[in-house]
C-alpha positions as CSV (number, residue, x, y, z in Angstrom):
1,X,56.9,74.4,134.4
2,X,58.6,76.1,131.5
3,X,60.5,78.8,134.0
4,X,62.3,75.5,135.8
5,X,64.2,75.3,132.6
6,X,64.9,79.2,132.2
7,X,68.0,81.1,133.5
8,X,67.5,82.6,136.8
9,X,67.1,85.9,137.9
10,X,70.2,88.3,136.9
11,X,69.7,89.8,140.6
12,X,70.0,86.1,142.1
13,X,72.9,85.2,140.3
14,X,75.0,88.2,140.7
15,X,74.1,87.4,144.4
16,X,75.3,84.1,144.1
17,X,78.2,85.2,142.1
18,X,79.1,88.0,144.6
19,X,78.6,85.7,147.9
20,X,80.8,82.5,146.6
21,X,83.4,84.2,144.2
22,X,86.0,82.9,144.4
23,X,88.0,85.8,147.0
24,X,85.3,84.8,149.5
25,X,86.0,80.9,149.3
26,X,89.5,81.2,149.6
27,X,89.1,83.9,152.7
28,X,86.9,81.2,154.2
29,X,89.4,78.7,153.5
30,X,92.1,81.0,155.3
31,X,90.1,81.6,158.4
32,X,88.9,78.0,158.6
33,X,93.0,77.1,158.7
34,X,93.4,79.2,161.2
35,X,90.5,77.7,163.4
36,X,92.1,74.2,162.8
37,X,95.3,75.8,164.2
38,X,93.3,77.2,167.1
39,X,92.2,73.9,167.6
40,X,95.0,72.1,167.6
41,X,95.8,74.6,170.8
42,X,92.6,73.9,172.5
43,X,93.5,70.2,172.6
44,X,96.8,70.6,173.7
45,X,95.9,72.8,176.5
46,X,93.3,70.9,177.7
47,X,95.3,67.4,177.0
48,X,98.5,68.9,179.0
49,X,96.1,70.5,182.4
50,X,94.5,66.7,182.4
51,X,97.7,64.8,182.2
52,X,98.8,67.3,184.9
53,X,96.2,66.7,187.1
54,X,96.7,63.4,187.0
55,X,100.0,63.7,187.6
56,X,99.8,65.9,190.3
57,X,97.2,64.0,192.1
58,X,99.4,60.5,191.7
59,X,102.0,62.5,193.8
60,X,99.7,64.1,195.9
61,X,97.4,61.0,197.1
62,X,98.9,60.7,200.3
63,X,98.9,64.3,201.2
64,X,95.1,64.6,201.0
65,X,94.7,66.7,204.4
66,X,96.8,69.3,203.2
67,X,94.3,70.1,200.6
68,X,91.3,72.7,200.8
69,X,88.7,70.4,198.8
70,X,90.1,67.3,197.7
71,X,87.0,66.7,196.0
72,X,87.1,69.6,193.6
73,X,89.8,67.9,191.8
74,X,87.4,65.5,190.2
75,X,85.5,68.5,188.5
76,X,88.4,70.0,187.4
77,X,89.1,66.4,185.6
78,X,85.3,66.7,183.8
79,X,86.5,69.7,183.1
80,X,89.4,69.3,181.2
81,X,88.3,65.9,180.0
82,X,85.0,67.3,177.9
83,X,87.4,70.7,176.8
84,X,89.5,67.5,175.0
85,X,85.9,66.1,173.5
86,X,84.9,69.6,172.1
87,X,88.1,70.6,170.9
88,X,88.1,67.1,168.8
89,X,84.5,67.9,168.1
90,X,85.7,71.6,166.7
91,X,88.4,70.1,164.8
92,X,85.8,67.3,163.0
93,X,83.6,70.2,162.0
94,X,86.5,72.3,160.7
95,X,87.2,69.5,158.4
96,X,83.8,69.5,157.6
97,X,83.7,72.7,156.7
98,X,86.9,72.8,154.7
99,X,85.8,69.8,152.5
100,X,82.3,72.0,151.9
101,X,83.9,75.1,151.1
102,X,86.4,72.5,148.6
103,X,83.0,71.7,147.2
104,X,81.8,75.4,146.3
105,X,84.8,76.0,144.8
106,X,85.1,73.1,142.5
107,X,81.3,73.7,141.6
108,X,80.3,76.8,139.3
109,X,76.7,77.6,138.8
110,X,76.0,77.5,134.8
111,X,72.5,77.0,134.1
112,X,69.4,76.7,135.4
113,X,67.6,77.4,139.5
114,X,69.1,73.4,140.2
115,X,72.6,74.1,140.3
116,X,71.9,77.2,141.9
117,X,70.3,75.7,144.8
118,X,72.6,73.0,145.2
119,X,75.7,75.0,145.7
120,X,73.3,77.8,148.1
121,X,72.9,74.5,149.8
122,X,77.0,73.5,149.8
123,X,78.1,76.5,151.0
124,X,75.5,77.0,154.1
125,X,76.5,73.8,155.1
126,X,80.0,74.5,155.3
127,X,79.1,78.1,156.9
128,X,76.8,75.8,159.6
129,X,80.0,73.7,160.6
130,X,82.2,76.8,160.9
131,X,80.1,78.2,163.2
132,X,79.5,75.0,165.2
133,X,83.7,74.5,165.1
134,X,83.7,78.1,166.3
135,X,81.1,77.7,169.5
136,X,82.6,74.1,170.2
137,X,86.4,75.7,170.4
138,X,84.6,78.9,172.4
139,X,83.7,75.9,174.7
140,X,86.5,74.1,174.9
141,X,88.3,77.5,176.1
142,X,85.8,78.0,178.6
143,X,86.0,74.4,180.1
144,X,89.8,74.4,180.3
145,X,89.5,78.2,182.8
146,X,86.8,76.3,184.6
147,X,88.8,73.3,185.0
148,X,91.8,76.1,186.1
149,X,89.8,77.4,188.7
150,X,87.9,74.3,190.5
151,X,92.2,73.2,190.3
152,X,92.9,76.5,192.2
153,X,89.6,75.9,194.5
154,X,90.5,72.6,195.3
155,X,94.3,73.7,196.3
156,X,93.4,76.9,198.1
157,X,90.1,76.5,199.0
């Protein structure tokens, strides 16, 4: 009980110093604007081949012969439709992460394992929704090529 109240380590908090000074934060910070900008270009590309599609296809309803696999169209919509849901999903956990990293950097340990712990805590939080804003923009990239090819299938057969 009396080490709770004693000052860490000095290992441990040159670790903690070294990991969340603040030159890491603000490179986090930098790289996290740039996945929001990313983002913003998975939405749009996905947003702009879906309003396509649909555009294309209210043109193109009549015509349905000339098509390879009129039915292909339809995954090509799932497609692009869930690449517009996980590129808003990637840009909630961007925020996420932003407003977590804002945290760290407006905390500094001082005394005591507590504080310690609660900004460890902070900052693996906000790593945790970088990386899921990273996989769900990954995704989002993938859908909209798989919605481009079932497009190109269901054109050329």
């Amino acid at each position: 009980m009396g080490r709770r109240n004693s000052a860490p380590p000095l290992n441990f908090t040159l670790a903690i110093q070294t990991m969340f000074s603040p030159t890491h934060i603000e490179i986090n910070k930098s790289v996290l604007a740039h996945a929001d900008g990313l983002t913003q270009w998975a939405f749009l590309l996905n947003g702009a081949a879906a309003a396509g599609l649909l555009t294309f296809l209210g043109n193109a309803i009549d015509k349905r012969d000339s098509f390879a696999h009129w039915e292909a169209f339809s995954s090509a919509l799932v497609c692009f439709g869930v690449g517009l849901l996980l590129a808003v999903t990637a840009r909630f956990f961007t925020f996420l992460a932003l407003n977590f990293f804002a945290q760290v950097t407006d905390r500094t340990p001082s005394e005591g394992i507590e504080d310690i712990r609660i900004y460890l805590i902070v900052g693996d939080r906000g790593t945790i929704c970088a990386i899921a804003a990273f996989g769900s923009f990954i995704a989002a990239c993938f859908l909209f090529t798989g919605g481009v090819f079932f497009g190109r299938y269901a054109l050329f057969g």
